[in-house]
C-alpha positions as CSV (number, residue, x, y, z in Angstrom):
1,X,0.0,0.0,0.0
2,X,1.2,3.4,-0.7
3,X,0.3,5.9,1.7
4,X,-1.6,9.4,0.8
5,X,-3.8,12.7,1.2
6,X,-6.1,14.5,-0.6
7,X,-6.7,18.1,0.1
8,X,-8.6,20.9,-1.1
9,X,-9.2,24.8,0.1
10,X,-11.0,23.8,3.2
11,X,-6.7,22.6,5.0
12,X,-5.4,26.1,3.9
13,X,-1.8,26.4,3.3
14,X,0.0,23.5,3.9
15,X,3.5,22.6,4.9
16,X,4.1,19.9,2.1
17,X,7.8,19.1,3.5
18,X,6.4,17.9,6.8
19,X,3.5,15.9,4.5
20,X,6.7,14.3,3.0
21,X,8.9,13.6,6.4
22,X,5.8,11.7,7.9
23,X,5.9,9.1,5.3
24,X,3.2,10.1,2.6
25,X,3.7,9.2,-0.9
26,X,1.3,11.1,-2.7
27,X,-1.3,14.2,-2.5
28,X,-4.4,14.1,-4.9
29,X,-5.4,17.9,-4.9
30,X,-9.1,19.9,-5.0
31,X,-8.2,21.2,-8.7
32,X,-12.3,23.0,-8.9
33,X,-16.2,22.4,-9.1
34,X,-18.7,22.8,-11.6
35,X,-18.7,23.9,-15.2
36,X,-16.2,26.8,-15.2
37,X,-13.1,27.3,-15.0
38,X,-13.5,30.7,-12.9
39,X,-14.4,27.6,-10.2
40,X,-11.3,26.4,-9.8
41,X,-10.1,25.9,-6.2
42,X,-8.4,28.8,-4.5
43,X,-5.7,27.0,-3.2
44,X,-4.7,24.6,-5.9
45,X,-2.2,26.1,-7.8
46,X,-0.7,26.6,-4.5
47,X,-1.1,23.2,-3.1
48,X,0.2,21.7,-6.5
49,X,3.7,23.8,-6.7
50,X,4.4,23.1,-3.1
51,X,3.4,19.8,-2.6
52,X,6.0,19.0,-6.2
53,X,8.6,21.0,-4.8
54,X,8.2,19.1,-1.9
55,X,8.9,15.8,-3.8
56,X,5.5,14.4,-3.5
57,X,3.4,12.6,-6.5
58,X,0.3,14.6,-6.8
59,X,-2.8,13.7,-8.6
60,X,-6.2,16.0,-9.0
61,X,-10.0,15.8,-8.7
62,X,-13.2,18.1,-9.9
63,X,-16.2,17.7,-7.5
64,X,-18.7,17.4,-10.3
65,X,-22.5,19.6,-10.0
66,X,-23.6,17.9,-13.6
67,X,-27.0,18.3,-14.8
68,X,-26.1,15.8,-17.9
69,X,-23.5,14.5,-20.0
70,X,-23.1,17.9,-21.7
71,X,-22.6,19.5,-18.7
72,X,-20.4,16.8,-17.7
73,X,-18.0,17.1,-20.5
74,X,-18.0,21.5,-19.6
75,X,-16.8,20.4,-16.2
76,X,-13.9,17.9,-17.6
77,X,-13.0,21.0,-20.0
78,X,-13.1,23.6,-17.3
79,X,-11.0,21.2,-15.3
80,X,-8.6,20.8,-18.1
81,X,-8.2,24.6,-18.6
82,X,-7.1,25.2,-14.7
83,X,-4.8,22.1,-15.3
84,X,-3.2,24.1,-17.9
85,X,0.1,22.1,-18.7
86,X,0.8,20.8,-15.1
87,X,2.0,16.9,-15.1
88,X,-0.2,15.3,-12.8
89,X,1.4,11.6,-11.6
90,X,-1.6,10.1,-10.6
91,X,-5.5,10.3,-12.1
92,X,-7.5,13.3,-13.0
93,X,-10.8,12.3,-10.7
94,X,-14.2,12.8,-11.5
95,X,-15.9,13.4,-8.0
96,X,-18.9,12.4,-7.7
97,X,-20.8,13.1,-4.8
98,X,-24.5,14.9,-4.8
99,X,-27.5,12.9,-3.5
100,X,-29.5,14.9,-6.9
101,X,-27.3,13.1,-8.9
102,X,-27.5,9.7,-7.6
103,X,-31.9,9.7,-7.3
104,X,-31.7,10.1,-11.3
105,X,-30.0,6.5,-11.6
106,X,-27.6,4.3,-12.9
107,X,-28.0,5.1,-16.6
108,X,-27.3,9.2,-15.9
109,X,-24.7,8.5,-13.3
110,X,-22.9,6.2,-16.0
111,X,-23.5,9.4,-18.6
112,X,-22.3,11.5,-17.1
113,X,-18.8,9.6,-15.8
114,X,-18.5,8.5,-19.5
115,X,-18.7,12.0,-20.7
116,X,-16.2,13.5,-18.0
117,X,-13.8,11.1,-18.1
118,X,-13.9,10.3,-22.4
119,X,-12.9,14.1,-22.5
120,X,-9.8,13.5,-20.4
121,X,-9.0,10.7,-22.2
122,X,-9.5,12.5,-25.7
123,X,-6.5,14.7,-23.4
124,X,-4.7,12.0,-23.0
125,X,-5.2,12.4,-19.6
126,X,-5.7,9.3,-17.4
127,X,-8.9,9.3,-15.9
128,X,-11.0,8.4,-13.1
129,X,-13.9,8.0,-10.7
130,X,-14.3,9.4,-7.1
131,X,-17.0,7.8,-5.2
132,X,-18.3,6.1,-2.1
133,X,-19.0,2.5,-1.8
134,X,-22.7,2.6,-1.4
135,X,-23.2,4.7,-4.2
136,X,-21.0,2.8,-6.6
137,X,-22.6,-0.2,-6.3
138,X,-26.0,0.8,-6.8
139,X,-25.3,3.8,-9.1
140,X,-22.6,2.9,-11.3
141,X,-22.5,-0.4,-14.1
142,X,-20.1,-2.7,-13.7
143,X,-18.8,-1.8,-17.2
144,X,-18.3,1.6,-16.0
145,X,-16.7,0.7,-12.9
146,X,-14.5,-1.5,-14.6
147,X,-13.7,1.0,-17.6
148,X,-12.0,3.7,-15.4
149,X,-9.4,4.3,-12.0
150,X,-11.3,3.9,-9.2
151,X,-10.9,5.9,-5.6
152,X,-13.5,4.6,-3.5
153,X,-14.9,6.0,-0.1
154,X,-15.4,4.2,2.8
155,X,-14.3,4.9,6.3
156,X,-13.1,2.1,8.7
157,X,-10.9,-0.7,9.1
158,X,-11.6,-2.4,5.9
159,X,-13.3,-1.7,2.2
160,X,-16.3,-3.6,1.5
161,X,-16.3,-3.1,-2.1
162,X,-15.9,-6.9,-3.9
163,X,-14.4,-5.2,-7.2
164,X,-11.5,-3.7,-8.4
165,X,-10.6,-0.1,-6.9
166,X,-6.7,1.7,-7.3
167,X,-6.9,4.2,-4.1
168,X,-9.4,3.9,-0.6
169,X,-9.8,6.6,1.1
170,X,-10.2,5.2,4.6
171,X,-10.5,7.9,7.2
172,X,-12.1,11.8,6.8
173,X,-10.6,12.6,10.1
174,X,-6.7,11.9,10.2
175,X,-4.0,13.9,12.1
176,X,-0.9,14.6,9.6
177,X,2.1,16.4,10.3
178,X,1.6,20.1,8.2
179,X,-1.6,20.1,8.0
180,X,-4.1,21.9,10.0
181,X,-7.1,20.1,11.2
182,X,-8.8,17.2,9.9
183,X,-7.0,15.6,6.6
184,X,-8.6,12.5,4.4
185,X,-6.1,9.6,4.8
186,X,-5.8,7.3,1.3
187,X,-4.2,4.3,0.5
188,X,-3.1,3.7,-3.2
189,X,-3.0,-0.3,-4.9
190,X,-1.5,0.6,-7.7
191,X,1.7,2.8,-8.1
192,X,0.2,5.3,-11.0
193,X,2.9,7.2,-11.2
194,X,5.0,4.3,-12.5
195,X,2.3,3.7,-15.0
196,X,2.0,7.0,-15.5
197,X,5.5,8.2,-16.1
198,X,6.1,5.8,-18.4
199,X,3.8,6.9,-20.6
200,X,2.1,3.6,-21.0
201,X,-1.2,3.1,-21.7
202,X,-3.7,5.5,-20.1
203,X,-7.2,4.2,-21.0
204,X,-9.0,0.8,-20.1
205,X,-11.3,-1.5,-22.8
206,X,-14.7,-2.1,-22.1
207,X,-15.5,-5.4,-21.1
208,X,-17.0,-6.3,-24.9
209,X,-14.1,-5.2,-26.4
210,X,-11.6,-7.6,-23.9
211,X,-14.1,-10.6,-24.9
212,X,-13.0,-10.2,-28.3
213,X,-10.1,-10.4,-27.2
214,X,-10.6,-13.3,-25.4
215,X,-12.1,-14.8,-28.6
216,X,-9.0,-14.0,-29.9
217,X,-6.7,-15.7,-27.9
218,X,-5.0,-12.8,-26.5
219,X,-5.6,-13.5,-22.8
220,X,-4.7,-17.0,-22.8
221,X,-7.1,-20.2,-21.4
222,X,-8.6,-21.2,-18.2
223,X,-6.9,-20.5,-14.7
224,X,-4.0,-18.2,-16.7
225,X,-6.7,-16.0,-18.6
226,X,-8.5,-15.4,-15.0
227,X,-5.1,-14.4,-13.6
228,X,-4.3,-12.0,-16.5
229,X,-7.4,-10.4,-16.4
230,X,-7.4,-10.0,-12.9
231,X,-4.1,-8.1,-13.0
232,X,-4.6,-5.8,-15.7
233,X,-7.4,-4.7,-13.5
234,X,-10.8,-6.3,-15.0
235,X,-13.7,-8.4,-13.5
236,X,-13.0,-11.7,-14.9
237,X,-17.0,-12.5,-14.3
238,X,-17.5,-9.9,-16.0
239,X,-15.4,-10.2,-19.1
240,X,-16.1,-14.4,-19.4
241,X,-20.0,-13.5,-19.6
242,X,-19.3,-11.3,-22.2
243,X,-17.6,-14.3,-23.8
244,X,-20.3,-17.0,-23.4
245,X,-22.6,-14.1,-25.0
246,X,-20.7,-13.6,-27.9
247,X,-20.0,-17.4,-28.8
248,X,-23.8,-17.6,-29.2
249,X,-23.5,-14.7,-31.8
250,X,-25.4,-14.9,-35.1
251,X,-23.5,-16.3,-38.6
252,X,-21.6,-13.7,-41.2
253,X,-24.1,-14.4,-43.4
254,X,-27.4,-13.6,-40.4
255,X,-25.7,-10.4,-39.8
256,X,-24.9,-9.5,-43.2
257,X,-28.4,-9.2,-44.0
258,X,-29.5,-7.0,-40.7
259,X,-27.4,-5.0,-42.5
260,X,-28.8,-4.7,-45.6
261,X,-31.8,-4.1,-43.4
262,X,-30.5,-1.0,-42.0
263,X,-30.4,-2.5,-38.3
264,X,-26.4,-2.3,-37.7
265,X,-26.5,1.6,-38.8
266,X,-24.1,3.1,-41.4
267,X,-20.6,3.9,-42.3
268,X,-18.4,4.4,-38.9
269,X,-21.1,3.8,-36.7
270,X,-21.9,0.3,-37.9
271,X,-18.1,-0.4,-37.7
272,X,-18.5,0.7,-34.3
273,X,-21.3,-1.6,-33.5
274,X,-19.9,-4.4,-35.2
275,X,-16.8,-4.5,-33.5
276,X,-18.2,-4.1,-30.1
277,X,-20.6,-6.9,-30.9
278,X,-17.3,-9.0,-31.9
279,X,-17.7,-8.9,-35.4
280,X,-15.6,-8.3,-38.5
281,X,-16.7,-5.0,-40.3
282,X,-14.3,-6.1,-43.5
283,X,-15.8,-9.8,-43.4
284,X,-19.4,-8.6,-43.0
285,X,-19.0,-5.5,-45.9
286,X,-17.7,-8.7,-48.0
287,X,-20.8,-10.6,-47.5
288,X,-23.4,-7.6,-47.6
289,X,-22.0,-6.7,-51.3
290,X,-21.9,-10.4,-52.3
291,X,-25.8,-10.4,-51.4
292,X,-26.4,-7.5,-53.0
């Protein structure tokens, strides 16, 4: 476990150096709220040069008020501007928190971390999700929750979520060395700014598009696929039911004529579905202008 903070506005000025000498790794800082930039946090561009000069990995998160996906992509874009060119070691986290947002359900909540996070990633940023436990399991897909960093909330001795999470935030109310008053305690699973730094990849494939690559024979067989999976970070249970699903799919020739039917859609948005349904767009096109 790697030991961290997060801070925002509400701790003040900080003295970062102390942070370091009492053993925290990393800082993941309040960059600002809502759809503007003019939102940004007061303190952040303060808390970000110290806590670097300071030595410390530092990651950043935007407390998210979005009334859709629209709105949600504004906020990713406002966050990006206060970002400006700042190297960030750890995630960009999309914080999601309001009660408002939850009571609209799992479809919007999913929106709306899609939309946030895909503009990040269209940054090439690497993005994720802050969220509590309770919430994330009734609010967000497993798809979702598998597609993206997670930093999950949930105060005690131990984290009851079942899936796959990169940073728990275990305590709102810890004591550390330079700063004042309360300070949220994490603990990081994975050590992003190796991945980071290294520039390797910064986005993760849905769970349709890892079946076909299961199909594929890219993740190997039996107990050696479940232990690749598992380390690059997906649910297994997830990805094999995606597999049974697609080994009942329908012939080259079935889907060839949906197509000609109009039901797989046209130019790069049939590709699209195709592929995600584990199909070949080339071997399907083939087919469709044989039967025509």
């Amino acid at each position: 476990m790697i030991p961290g903070i997060d801070i925002s506005e509400w701790q003040g000025h900080v003295d970062f150096n102390a942070v370091k000498a009492s053993g925290i790794k990393f800082v993941l800082i309040r960059a600002g709220y809502g759809r503007s930039a003019s939102q940004a946090d007061n303190y952040f561009a303060e808390h970000y040069a110290q806590a670097k000069a300071a030595g410390l990995q530092v990651g950043a998160y935007w407390y998210s008020y979005a009334v859709s996906p629209a709105d949600a992509a504004n906020e990713a874009r406002a966050c990006l501007t206060v970002l400006g060119n700042r190297h960030l070691d750890y995630p960009i986290y999309f914080d999601l928190e309001e009660k408002w947002q939850f009571a609209n359900g799992r479809n919007f909540c999913d929106s709306l971390v899609k939309s946030f996070c895909s503009v990040l990633e269209q940054n090439s940023c690497y993005a994720g999700l802050y969220i509590s436990r309770s919430p994330l399991q009734n609010y967000i897909s497993t798809a979702v929750a598998q597609r993206y960093a997670i930093w999950i909330a949930e105060y005690g001795s131990r984290c009851n979520y079942s899936g796959n999470y990169g940073i728990w935030q275990h305590s709102s109310t810890g004591s550390i060395p330079g700063v004042s008053g309360n300070c949220d305690i994490d603990y990081a699973y994975i050590d992003y700014a190796a991945v980071i730094n290294k520039k390797q990849p910064v986005t993760r494939k849905d769970p349709d598009e890892i079946a076909v690559e299961v199909l594929n024979g890219q993740w190997g067989n039996g107990a050696d696929r479940q232990r690749r999976l598992t380390a690059a970070g997906y649910d297994y249970a997830v990805v094999q039911e995606k597999v049974n699903q697609l080994l009942n799919r329908k012939s080259v020739d079935q889907i060839a004529r949906e197509v000609i039917h109009g039901f797989w859609g046209n130019g790069n948005e049939r590709i699209l579905h195709l592929k995600q349904a584990g199909y070949d767009p080339i071997q399907i096109q083939k087919r469709v202008n044989q039967l025509l």
